[in-house]
C-alpha positions as CSV (number, residue, x, y, z in Angstrom):
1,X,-5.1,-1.5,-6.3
2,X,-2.9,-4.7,-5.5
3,X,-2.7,-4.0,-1.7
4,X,-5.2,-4.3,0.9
5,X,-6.5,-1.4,2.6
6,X,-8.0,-1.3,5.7
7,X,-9.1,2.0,6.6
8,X,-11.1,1.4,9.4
9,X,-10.8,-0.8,12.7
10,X,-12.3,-4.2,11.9
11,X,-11.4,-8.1,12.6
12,X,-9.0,-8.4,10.2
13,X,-7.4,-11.7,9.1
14,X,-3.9,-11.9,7.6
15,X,-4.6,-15.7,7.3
16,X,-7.1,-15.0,4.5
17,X,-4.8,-13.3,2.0
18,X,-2.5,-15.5,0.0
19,X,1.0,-14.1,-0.2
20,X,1.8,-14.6,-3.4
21,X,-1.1,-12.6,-5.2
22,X,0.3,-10.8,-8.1
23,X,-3.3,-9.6,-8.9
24,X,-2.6,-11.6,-12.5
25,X,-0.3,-9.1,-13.2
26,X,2.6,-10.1,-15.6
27,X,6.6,-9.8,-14.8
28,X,7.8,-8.6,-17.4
29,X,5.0,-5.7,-18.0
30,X,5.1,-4.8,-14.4
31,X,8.8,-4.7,-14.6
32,X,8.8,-2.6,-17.2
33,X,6.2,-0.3,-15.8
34,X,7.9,0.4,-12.3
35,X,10.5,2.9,-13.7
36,X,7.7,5.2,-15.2
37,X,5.8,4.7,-11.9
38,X,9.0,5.7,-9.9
39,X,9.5,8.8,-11.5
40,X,6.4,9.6,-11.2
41,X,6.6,9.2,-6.9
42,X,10.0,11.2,-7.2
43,X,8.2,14.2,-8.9
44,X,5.5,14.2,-6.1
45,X,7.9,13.9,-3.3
46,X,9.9,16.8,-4.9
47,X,6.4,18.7,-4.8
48,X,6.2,17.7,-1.4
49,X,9.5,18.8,-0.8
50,X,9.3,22.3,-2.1
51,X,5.5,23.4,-0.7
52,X,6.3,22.5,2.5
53,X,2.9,22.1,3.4
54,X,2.5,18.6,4.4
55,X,5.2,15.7,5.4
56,X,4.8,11.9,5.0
57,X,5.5,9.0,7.1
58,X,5.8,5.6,5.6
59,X,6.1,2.6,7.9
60,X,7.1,-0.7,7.0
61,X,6.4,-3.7,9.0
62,X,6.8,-7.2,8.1
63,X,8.5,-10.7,9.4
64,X,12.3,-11.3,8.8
65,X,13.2,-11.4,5.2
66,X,9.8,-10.0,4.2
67,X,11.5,-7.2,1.9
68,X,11.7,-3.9,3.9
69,X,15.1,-3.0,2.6
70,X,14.4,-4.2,-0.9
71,X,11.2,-2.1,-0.5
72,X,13.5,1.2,0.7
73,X,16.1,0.9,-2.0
74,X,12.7,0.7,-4.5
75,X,10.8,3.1,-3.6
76,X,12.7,5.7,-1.3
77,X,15.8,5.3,-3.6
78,X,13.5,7.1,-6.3
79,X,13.1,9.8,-4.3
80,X,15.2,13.1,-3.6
81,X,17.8,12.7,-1.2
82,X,17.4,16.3,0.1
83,X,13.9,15.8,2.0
84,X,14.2,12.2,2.4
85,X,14.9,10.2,5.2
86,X,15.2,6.6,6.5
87,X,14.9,5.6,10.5
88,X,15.2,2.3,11.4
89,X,13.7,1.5,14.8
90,X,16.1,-1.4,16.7
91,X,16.1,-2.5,20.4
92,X,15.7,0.5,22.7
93,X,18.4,1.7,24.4
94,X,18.8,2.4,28.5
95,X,17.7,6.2,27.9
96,X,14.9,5.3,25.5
97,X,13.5,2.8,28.0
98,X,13.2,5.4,30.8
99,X,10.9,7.0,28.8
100,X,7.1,6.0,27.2
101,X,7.5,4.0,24.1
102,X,6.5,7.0,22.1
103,X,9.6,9.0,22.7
104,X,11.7,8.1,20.7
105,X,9.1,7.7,17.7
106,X,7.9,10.6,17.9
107,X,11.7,12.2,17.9
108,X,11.9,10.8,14.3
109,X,8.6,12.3,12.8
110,X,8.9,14.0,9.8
111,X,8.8,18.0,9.9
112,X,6.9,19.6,7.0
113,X,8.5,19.0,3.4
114,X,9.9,15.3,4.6
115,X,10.0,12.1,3.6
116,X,10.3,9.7,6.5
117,X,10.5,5.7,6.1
118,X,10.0,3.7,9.1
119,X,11.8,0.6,9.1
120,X,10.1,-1.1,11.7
121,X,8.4,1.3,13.7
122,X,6.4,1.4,16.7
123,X,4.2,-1.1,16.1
124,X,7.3,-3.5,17.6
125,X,6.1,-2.4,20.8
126,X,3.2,-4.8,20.3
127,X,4.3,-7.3,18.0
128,X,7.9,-8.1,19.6
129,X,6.8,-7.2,23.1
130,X,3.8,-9.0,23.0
131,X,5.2,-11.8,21.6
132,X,8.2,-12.5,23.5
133,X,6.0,-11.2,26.7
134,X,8.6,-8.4,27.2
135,X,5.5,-6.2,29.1
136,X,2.7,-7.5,30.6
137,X,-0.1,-7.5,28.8
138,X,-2.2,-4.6,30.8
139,X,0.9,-2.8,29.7
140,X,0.8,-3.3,26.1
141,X,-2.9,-4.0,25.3
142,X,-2.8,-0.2,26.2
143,X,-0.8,0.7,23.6
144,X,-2.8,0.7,20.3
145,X,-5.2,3.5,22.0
146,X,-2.1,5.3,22.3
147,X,-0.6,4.4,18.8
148,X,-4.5,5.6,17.7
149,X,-3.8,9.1,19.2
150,X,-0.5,9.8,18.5
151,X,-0.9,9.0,14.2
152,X,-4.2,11.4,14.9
153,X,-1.9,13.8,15.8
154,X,0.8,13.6,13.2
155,X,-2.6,13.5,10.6
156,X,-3.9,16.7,12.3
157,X,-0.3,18.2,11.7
158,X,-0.9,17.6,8.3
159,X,1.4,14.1,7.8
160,X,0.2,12.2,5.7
161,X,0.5,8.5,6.7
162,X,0.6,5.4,5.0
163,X,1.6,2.0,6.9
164,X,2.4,-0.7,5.0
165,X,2.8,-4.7,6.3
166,X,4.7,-6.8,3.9
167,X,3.2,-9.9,3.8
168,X,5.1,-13.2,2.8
169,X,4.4,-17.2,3.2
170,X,6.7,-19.5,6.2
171,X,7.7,-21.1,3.0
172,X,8.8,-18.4,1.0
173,X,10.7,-16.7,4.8
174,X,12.8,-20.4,4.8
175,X,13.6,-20.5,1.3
176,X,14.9,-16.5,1.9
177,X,17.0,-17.6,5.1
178,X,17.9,-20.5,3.0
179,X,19.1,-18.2,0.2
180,X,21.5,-15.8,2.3
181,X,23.5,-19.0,4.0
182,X,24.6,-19.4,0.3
183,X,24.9,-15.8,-1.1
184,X,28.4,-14.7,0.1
185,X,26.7,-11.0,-0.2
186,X,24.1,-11.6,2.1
187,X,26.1,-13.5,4.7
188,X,26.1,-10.1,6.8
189,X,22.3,-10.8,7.2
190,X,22.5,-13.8,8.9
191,X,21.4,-14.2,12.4
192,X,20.4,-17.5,14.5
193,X,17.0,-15.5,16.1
194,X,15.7,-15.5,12.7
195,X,15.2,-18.8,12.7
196,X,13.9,-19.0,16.4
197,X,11.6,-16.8,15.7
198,X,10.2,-18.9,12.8
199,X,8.8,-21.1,15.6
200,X,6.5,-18.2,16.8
201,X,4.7,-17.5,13.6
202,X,1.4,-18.0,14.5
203,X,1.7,-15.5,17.9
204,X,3.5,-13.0,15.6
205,X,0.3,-13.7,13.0
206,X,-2.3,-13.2,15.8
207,X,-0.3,-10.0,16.6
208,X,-0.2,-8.5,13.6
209,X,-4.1,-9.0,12.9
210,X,-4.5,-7.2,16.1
211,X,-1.8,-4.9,15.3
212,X,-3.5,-4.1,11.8
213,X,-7.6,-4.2,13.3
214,X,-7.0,-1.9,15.8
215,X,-4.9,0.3,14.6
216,X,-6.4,0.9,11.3
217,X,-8.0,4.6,10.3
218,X,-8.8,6.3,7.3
219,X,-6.2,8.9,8.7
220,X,-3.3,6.0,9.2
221,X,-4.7,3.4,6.9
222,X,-3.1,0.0,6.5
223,X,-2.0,-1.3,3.3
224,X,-1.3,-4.8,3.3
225,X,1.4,-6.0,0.5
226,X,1.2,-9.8,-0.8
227,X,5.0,-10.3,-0.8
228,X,6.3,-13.5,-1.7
229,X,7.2,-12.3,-5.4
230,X,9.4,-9.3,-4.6
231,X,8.7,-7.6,-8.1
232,X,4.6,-7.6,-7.4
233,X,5.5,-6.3,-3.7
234,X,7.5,-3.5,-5.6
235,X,5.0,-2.6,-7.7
236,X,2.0,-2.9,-5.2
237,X,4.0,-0.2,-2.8
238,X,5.0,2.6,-6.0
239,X,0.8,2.0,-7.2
240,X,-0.2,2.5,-3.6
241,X,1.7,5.6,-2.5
242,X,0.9,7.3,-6.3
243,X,-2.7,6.5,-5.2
244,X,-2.4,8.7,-1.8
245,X,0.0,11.2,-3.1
246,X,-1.5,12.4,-6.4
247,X,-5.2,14.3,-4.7
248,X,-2.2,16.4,-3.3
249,X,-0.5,17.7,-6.5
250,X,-3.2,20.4,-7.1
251,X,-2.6,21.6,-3.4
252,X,1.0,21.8,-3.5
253,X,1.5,23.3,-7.0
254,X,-1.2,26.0,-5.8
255,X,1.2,26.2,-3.1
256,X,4.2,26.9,-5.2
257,X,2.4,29.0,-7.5
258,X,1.3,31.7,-4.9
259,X,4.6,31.6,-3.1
260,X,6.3,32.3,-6.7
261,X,4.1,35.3,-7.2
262,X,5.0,36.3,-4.0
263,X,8.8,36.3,-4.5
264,X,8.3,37.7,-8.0
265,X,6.7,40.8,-6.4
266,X,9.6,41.0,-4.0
267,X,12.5,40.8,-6.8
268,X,10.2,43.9,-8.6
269,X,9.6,46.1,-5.0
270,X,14.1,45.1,-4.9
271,X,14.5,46.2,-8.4
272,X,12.4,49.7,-8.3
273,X,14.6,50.7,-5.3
274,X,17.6,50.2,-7.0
């Protein structure tokens, strides 16, 4: 599998994975692959859909430019629109500050049968906020134990999780930033902070190891994504959620199969009183 997964809570170094790993994989093959892989996740989200048995939560994290929306309009765009959703996660509002950071997050859980990408999620509560000191740090440092419990609980509710950190080089981030001044379509992407934030890399790299160590289970795994080349990224999401999703296809379609002999016998009992 083309991403890294870290399952367990360990000292984990982004530093140590180069972000343009394709895995040796060509363009053009991969390329040509993805649609057939696609299908394939739309077919299990559809199963997903229909037992309503189990939900799934996708997050994605990952610096400016790193490819989250290019990543949603891959890989959710394959999916069903009916039992799919997207929630993007942006500064918190007056009410949403009056509450723990968990409220609102846990407001946009999926409910059994959905689909739910996170773009950005609530890990920002310590990546930004630790970075920009927004909380002290007695304040945040408590917050991956709560981050730990609260995807236990999702798991135990039967969501499946999968959290995913797109992972791209300071070089390849300035060529991107470079890249919208000039694309007239992109233009509505630019923003000044991006490159201000550029000059606190290595505190948002230091957060994000912590982010990723600590809150890393086999229940909520991480899944790293080497993402300078956007088409590798692509396919390294589509091969990793086919990799979680498919032990599940026997279990739904058992699912479906009982609930169709189920309304089968009701449609006869409906027909012989008639």
């Amino acid at each position: 599998m083309l991403a890294k997964k870290i399952d367990k809570p360990t000292h984990f170094s982004l530093r140590k994975l180069d972000p343009s790993d394709d895995g040796g994989l060509s363009r053009e093959k991969s390329e040509a692959k993805l649609p057939e892989m696609l299908t394939r996740l739309g077919e299990l989200q559809e199963l997903l859909y229909a037992a309503g048995t189990h939900s799934l939560l996708v997050v994605l994290q990952g610096r400016d430019t790193a490819g989250k929306d290019g990543t949603l309009k891959a890989i959710a765009g394959a999916m069903n629109p009916v039992g799919t959703r997207v929630t993007s996660f942006k500064i918190p509002t007056a009410t949403e500050l009056s509450h723990d950071f968990l409220w609102r997050v846990h407001q946009q859980a999926p409910a059994h049968g959905e689909a739910v990408f996170f773009n950005r999620s609530h890990y920002e509560d310590v990546l930004v906020v630790r970075v920009h000191q927004l909380a002290p740090k007695e304040i945040w440092e408590k917050r991956y134990e709560h981050i730990n419990n609260f995807e236990s609980n999702l798991s135990d509710s039967n969501t499946i999780i999968v959290k995913f950190c797109l992972h791209i080089s300071k070089e390849e981030q300035k060529q991107r930033l470079l890249e919208r001044e000039q694309d007239p379509k992109k233009a509505w992407k630019l923003n000044p902070s991006d490159w201000k934030e550029r000059e606190l890399w290595d505190q948002y790299t230091e957060a994000y190891e912590d982010a990723i160590g600590k809150c890393a289970s086999e229940k909520a795994p991480w899944l790293v994504i080497c993402a300078d080349k956007k088409w590798a990224r692509n396919i390294a999401v589509a091969e990793a959620l086919l990799s979680i999703l498919e032990p599940y296809e026997k279990t739904w379609r058992a699912s479906l199969d009982a609930l169709g002999e189920k309304q089968k016998a009701a449609l006869a009992t409906l027909s012989e009183r008639r």
